[in-house]
C-alpha positions in Angstrom: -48.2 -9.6 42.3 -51.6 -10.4 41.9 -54.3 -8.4 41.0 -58.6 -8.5 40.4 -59.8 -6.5 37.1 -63.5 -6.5 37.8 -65.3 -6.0 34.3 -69.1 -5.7 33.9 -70.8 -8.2 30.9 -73.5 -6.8 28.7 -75.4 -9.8 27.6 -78.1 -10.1 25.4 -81.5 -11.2 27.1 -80.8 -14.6 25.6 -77.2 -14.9 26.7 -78.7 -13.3 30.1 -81.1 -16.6 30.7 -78.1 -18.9 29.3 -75.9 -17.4 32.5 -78.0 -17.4 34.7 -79.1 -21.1 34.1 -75.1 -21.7 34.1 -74.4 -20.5 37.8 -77.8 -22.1 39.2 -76.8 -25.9 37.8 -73.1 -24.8 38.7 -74.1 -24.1 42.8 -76.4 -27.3 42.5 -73.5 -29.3 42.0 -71.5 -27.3 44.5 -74.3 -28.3 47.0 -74.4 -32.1 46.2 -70.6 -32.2 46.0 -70.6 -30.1 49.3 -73.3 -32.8 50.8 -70.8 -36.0 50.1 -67.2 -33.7 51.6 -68.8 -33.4 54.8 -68.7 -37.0 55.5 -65.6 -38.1 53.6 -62.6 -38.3 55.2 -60.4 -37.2 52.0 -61.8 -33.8 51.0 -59.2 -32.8 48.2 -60.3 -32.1 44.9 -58.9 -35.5 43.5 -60.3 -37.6 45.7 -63.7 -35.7 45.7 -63.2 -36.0 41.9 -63.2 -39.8 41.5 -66.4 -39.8 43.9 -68.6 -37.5 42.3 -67.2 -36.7 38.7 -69.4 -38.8 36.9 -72.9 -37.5 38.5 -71.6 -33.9 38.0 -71.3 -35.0 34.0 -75.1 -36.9 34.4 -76.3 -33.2 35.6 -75.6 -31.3 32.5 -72.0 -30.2 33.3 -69.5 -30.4 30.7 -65.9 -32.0 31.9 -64.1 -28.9 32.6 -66.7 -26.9 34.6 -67.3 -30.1 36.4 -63.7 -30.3 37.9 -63.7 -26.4 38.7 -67.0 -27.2 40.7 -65.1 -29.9 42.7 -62.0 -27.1 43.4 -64.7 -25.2 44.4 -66.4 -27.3 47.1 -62.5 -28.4 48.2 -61.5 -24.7 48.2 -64.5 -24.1 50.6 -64.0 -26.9 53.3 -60.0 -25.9 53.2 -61.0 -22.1 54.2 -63.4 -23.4 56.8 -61.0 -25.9 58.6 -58.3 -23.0 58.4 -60.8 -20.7 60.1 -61.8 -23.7 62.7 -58.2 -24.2 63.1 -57.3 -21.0 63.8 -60.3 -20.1 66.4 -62.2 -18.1 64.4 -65.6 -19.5 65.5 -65.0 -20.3 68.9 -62.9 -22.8 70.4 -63.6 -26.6 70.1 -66.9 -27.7 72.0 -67.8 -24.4 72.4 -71.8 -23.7 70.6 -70.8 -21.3 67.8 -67.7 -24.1 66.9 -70.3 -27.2 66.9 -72.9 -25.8 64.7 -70.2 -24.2 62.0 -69.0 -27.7 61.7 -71.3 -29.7 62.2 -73.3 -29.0 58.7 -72.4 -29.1 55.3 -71.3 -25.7 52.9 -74.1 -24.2 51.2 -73.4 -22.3 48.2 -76.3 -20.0 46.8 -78.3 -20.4 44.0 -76.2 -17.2 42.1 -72.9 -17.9 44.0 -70.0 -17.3 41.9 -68.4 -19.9 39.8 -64.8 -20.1 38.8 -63.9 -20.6 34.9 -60.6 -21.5 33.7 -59.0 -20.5 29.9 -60.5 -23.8 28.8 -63.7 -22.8 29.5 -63.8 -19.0 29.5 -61.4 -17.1 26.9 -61.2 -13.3 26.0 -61.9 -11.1 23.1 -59.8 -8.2 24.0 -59.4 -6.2 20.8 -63.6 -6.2 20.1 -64.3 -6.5 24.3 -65.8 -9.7 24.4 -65.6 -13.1 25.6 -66.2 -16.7 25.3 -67.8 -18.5 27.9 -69.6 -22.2 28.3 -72.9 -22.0 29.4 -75.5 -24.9 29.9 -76.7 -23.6 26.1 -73.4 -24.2 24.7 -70.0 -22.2 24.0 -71.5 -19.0 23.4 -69.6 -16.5 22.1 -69.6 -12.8 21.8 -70.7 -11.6 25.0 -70.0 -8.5 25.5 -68.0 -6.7 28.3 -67.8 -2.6 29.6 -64.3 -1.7 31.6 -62.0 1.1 31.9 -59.6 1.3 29.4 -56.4 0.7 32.0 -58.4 -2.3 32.2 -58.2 -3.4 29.0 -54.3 -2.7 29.0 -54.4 -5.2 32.3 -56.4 -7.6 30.1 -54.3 -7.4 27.2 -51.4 -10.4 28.5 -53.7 -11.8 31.5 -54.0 -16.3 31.7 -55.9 -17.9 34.5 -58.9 -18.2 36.5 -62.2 -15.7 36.1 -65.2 -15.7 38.4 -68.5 -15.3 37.1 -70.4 -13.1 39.7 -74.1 -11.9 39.2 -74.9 -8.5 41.9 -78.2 -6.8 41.8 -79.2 -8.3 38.4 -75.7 -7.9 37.2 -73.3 -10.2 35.6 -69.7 -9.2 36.3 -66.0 -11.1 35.7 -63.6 -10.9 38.0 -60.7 -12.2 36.2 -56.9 -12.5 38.1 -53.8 -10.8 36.4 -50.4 -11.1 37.6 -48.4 -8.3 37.3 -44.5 -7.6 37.8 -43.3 -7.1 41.1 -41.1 -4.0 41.5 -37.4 -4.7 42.5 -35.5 -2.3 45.1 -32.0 -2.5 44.4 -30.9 -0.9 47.9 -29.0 -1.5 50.8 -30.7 -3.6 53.9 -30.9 0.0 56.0 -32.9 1.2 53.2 -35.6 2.9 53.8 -34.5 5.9 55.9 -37.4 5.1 57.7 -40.7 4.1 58.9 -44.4 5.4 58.5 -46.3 3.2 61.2 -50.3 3.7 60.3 -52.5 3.3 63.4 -56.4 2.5 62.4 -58.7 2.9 64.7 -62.9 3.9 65.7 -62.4 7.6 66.7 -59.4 8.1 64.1 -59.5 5.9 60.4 -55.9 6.2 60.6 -53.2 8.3 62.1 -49.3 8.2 61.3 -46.1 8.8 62.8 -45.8 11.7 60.3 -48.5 13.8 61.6 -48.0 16.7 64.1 -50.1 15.3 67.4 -51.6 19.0 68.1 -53.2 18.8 64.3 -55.0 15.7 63.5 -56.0 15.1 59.9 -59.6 15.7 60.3 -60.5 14.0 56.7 -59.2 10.9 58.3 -61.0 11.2 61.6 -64.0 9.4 62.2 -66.8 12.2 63.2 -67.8 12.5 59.8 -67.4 9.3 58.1 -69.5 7.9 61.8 -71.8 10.8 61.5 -72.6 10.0 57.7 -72.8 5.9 58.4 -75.7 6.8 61.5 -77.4 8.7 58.9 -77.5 5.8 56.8 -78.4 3.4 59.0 -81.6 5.9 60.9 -83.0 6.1 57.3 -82.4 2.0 56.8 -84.3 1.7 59.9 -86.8 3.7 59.3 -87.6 2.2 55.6 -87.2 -1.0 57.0 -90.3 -0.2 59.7 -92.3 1.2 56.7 -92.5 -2.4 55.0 -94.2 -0.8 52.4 -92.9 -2.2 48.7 -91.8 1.4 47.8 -89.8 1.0 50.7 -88.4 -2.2 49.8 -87.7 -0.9 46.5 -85.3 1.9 48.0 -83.8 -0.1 50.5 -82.5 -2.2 47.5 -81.2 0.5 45.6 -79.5 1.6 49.0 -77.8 -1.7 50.0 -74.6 -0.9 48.7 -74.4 2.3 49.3 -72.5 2.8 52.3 -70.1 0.0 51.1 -69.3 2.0 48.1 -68.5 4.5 50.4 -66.0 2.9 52.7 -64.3 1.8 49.8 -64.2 5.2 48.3 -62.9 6.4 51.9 -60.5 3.6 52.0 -59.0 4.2 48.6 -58.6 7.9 49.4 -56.3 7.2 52.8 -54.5 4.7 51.2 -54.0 6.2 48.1 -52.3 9.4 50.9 -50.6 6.9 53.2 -48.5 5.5 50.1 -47.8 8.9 48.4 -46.7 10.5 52.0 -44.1 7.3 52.5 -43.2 7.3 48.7 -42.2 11.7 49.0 -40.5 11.0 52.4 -38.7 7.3 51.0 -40.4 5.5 54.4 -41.4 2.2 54.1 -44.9 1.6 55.8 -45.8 -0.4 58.8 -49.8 -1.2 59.6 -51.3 -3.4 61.9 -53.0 -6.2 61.6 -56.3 -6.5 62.5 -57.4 -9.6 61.6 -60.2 -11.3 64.2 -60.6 -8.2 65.9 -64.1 -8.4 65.9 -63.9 -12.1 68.0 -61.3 -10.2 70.6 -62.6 -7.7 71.9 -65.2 -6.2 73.5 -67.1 -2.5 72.9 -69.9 -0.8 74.4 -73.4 -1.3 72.5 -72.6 1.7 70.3 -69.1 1.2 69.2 -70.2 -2.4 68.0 -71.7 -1.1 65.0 -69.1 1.0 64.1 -66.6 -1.7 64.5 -67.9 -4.4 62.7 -69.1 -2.6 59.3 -65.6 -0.8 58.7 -63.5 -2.9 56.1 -59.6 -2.4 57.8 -58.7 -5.2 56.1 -59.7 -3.6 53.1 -57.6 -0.5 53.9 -54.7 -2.8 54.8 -54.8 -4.4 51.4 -55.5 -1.0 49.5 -52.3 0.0 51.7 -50.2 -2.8 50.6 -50.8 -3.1 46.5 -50.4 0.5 46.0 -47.4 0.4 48.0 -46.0 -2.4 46.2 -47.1 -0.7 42.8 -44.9 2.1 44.5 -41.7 0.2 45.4 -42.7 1.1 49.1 -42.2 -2.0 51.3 -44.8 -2.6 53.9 -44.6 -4.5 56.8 -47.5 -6.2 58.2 -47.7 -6.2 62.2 -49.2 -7.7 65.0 -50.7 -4.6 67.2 -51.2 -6.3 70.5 -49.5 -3.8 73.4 -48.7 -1.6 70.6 -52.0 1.1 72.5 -50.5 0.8 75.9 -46.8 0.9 75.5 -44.9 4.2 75.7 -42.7 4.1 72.8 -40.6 6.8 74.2 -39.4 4.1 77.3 -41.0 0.7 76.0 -43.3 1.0 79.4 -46.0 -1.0 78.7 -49.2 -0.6 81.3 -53.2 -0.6 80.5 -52.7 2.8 82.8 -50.8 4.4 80.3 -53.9 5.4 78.4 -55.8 7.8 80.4 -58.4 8.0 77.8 -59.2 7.3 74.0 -57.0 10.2 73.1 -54.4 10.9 76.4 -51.7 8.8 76.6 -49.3 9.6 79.4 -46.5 7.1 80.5 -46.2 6.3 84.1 -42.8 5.0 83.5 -40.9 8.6 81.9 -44.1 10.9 82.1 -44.3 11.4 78.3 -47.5 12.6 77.4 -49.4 12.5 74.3 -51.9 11.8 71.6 -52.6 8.1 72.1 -53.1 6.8 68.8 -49.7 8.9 67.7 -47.9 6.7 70.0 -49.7 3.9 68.8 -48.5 4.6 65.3 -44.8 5.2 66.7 -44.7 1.9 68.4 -46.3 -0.1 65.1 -43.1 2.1 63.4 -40.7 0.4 65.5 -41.6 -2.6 64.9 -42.3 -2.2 61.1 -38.4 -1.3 61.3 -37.3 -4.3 63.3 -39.3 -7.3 61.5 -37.8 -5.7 58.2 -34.2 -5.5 59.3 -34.8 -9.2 60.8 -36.0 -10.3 57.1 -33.5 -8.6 55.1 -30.6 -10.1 57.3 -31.9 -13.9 56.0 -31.5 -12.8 52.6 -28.8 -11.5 49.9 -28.5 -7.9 49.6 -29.2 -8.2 46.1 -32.6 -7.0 44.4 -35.5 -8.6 46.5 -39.3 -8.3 45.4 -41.5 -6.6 47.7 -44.1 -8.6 49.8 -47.6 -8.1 48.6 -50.9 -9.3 49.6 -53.1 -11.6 47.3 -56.5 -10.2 48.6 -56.6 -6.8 46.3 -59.0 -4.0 44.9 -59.5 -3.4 41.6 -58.7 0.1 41.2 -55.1 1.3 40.7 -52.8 2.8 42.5 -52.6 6.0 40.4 -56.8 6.4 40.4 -58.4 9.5 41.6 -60.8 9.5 44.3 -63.0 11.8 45.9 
């Protein structure tokens, strides 16, 4: 299993400059490597590599970071033809689809640059590293964590990012970690906790009564405390005035910090409720959402600045930390299906909260049978996996995209 430990440098001024001079002639090679892929017709990093290795070493860059800057720009067009592939910016011919790609990749001038061990090493023991910069080696930078950090650090080989935020230099260095082995039967777990996420409710589960919704989990007062936010944004942003400015940047990340705070305390809840009741956890996916559907003027806000695929990988590496599978599903008809009868009709759901079947006459919370539906299939696709494999000791399947926090952190 993967994981990111995020670690904050404390450079000296001089080893500040030297860093910052690093990333800026780092991203200017990105750019003229990114220029050349968009008209070659081999964009991997070997081919890209015989093309424009040797300008890369004319521009100041030693041989390592030069390759890394190539994996870079290769890295880049690979996630963009997987997004155009996959219709995430429209369909071919259509506007939004011409214009992604039709230009080159821009990186920007403090983008963040990958460093391998041969050009980035670690000082553990007196919390420092070793990093090339465009002065040189230079050694002894210093580095603030956590001390689980440092025990993370301790064994960790690979790839760190070099990342400057808000006149911050940060590394976000990769650590695998031991994935947990269940040695139990293929009926195992006794069963499943199917997570709904939604607008009105953050996330509801099968487990909860439907007459008493979890009202830390409901939306009113994480919406209520994101308009607040944004109605004093707007309002600095109308002042203009360079005190404003100044606030608005110390604000910027603010309510980010806080959906991940909120994030990190329902899926640290989610994971302890399956672990206490031995349930295995299904959540949807809601990758794309934001390109499928459409919501009224007001909700659009609300939908498109909430991380769920944040929550979903929060979900997934704590549960995996856990030994609590998770199963992954696709929620489409999962909201208009009775999972009493299977009865699937856009009827079904009366309102955002009613749900009553026109097939058996159930009635209930919607987002409960939302959750019970997203169960049943958590239950199925893992029954259908485990019958393609020996019943012996199986890792669980985790998610590469994770937060740095662990699973056993306090929030709140």
């Amino acid at each position: 299993m993967k994981r990111i430990v995020v670690v904050k440098l404390a450079p000296t001024p001089e080893q500040y400059v030297a860093l910052k001079s690093t990333l800026e002639l780092c991203n200017a090679g990105a750019n003229m490597v990114a220029q050349l892929a968009h008209t070659a017709a081999d964009r991997r990093p070997f081919a890209l590599q015989k093309q424009v290795y040797a300008q890369l070493k004319a521009c100041g860059l030693s041989a390592q970071p030069a390759i890394r800057v190539i994996k870079k720009v290769a890295d880049a067009y690979a996630t963009r033809t997987a997004n155009l592939r996959n219709g995430n910016y429209g369909t071919p011919g259509s506007t939004r689809y011409a214009k992604v790609a039709g230009k080159a990749i821009v990186f920007r001038q403090d983008a963040g640059q990958p460093f391998d061990d041969r050009c980035l090493s670690w000082q553990i023991d007196r919390s420092t590293v070793s990093i090339w910069t465009t002065a040189g080696r230079m050694r002894n930078v210093g580095f603030v964590c956590a001390p689980w950090q440092l025990t993370m650090l301790a064994d960790r080989t690979g790839e760190s990012d070099l990342i400057f935020r808000d006149g911050s230099f940060y590394l976000h260095a990769t650590v695998d970690t031991d994935a947990p082995q269940r040695l139990v039967p293929a009926d195992d777990p006794t069963g499943w906790l199917g997570v709904d996420l939604g607008i009105v409710n953050l996330a509801v589960t099968t487990a909860d009564d439907p007459a008493e919704l979890d009202v830390r989990w409901s939306g009113g007062a994480v919406t209520a405390r994101r308009k607040k936010n944004g109605t004093i944004r707007s309002a600095l942003q109308k002042v203009g005035t360079k005190s404003a400015k100044r606030k608005l940047k110390k604000r910027r990340r603010k309510e980010t910090r806080y959906a991940t705070d909120i994030n990190h305390q329902l899926s640290k809840t989610i994971v302890a409720q399956a672990q206490r009741t031995g349930q295995g956890i299904a959540v949807e996916d809601l990758s794309g959402i934001r390109d499928r559907v459409r919501l009224a003027r007001r909700q659009r806000q609300q939908l498109h600045s909430w991380a769920y695929a944040q929550l979903r990988d929060q979900i997934t590496y704590k549960a995996h930390a856990a030994g609590v599978p998770v199963q992954v599903i696709n929620p489409r008809n999962t909201s208009k299906t009775c999972h009493r009868c299977g009865h699937c009709d856009t009827a079904n759901r009366h309102s955002q909260a009613l749900f009553r079947c026109r097939g058996c006459g159930w009635t209930g919370h919607a987002d409960h049978n939302a959750a019970a539906n997203i169960a049943a299939l958590g239950h199925d696709n893992y029954r259908a996996a485990q019958s393609t494999v020996p019943k012996a000791a199986t890792p669980l399947t985790a998610s590469e995209n994770v937060s740095s926090k662990p699973a056993s952190f306090r929030t709140g």
